[in-house]
C-alpha positions as CSV (number, residue, x, y, z in Angstrom):
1,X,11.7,-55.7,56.9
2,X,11.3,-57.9,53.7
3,X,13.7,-57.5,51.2
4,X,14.4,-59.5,47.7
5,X,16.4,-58.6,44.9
6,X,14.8,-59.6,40.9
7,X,16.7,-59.8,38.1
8,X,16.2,-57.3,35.4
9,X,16.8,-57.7,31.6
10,X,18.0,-54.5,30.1
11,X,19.3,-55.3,26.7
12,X,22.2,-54.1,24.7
13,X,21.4,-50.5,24.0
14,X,19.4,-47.5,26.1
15,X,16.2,-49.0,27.7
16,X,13.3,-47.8,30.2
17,X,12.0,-50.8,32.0
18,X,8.5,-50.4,33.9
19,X,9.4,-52.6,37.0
20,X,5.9,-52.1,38.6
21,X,4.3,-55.1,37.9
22,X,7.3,-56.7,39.8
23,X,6.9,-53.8,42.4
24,X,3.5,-54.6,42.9
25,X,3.9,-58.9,43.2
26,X,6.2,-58.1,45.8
27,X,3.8,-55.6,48.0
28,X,0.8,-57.6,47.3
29,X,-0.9,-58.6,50.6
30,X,1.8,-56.8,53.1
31,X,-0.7,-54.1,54.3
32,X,0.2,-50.7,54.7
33,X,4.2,-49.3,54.7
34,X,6.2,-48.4,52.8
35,X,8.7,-49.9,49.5
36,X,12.2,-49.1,49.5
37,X,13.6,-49.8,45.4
38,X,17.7,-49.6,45.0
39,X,19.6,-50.7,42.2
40,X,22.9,-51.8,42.7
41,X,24.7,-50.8,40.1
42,X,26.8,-47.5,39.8
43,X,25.4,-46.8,35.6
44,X,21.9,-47.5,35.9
45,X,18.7,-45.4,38.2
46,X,14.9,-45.5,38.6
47,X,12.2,-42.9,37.2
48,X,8.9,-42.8,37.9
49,X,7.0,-41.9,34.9
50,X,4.0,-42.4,32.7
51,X,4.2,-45.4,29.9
52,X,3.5,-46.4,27.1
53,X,2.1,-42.9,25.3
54,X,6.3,-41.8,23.9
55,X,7.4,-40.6,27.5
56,X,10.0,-43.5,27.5
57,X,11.4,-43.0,24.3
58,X,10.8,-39.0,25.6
59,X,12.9,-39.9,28.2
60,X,16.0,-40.9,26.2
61,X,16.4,-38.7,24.0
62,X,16.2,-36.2,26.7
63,X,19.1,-38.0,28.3
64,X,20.8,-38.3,25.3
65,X,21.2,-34.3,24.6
66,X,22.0,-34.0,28.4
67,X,24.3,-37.1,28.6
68,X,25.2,-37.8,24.9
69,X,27.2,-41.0,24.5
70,X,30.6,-39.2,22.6
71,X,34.3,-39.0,24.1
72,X,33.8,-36.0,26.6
73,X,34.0,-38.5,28.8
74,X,37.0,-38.7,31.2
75,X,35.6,-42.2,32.8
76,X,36.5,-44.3,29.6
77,X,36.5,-47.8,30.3
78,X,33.6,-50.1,28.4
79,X,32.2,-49.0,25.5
80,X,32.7,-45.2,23.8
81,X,30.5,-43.1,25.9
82,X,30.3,-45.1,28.6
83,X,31.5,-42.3,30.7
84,X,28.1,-40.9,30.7
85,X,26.6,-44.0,32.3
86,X,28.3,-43.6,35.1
87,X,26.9,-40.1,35.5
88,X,23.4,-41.1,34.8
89,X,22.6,-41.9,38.8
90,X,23.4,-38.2,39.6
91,X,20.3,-37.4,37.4
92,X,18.1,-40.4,38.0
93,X,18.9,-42.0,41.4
94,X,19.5,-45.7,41.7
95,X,16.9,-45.7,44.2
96,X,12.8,-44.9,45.2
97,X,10.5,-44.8,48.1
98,X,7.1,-45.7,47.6
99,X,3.8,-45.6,49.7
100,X,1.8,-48.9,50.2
101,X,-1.6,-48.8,50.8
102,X,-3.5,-52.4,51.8
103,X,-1.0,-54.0,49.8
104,X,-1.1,-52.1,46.7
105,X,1.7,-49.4,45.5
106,X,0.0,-45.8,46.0
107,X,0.8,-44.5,42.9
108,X,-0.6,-41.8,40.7
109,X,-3.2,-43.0,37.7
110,X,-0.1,-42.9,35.2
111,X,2.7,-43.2,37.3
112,X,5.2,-46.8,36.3
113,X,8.1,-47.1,38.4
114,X,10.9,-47.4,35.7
115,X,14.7,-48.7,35.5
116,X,16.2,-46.8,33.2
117,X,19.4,-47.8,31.9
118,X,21.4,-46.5,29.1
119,X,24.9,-48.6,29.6
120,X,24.3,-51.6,26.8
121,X,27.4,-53.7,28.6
122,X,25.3,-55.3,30.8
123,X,22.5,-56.1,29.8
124,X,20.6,-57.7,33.6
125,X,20.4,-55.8,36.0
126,X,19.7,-56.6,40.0
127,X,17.0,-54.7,41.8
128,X,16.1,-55.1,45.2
129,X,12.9,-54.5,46.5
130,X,12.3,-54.1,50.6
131,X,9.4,-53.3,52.3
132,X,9.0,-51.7,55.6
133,X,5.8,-52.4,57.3
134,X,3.6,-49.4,58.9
């Protein structure tokens, strides 16, 4: 198995990151198997979502209303909300499997593999990528 882990700049407020071109550098040329994606961090989880067309932006607003960033929270270190960050993973898992097909990641025509990270108090994140051959 190969396996690397890429730093990931998140910034100081909610954020969907499309990882895929990182993703796909890392399968390119490995042949068929498959691409293990886990993020190490206990406020932060992958999506795998279209791009580009307001489905980010979609995205967090939807997890605002479901996870809103108020004092509900009983896990209240960090910022105010913060609770909520640490619940995020429950909802989006801080990991993904991914078919590789001759090198190249087998995704649908829209698909991005996304980090999606909504806790502003650290803003880079680690992601490793490993891939399994077939």
């Amino acid at each position: 198995m190969r396996s690397e882990v890429i730093s990931v700049q998140t910034g100081s407020r909610p954020t969907v990151r499309d990882i895929t071109g990182e993703a796909e550098r890392f399968v390119s040329g490995q042949g068929d198997g498959l691409l293990h994606v886990f993020v190490p961090h206990a406020t932060a989880g992958l999506a795998i979502i279209e791009t580009g067309s307001g489905s980010d932006d979609d995205l967090l607003a939807a997890l605002e209303e479901l996870l809103p960033a108020d004092d509900r929270w009983r896990h209240r270190h960090g910022s105010a909300g913060h609770g909520r960050d640490h619940v995020l993973p429950a909802f989006l898992p801080p990991y993904a499997t991914l078919p590789v097909l001759d090198g190249r990641l087998a995704l649908g025509t829209w698909q991005s593999l996304c980090l999606v990270d909504t806790n502003g108090d650290n803003p880079s994140r680690k992601v490793r990528l490993s891939f399994l051959p077939g």
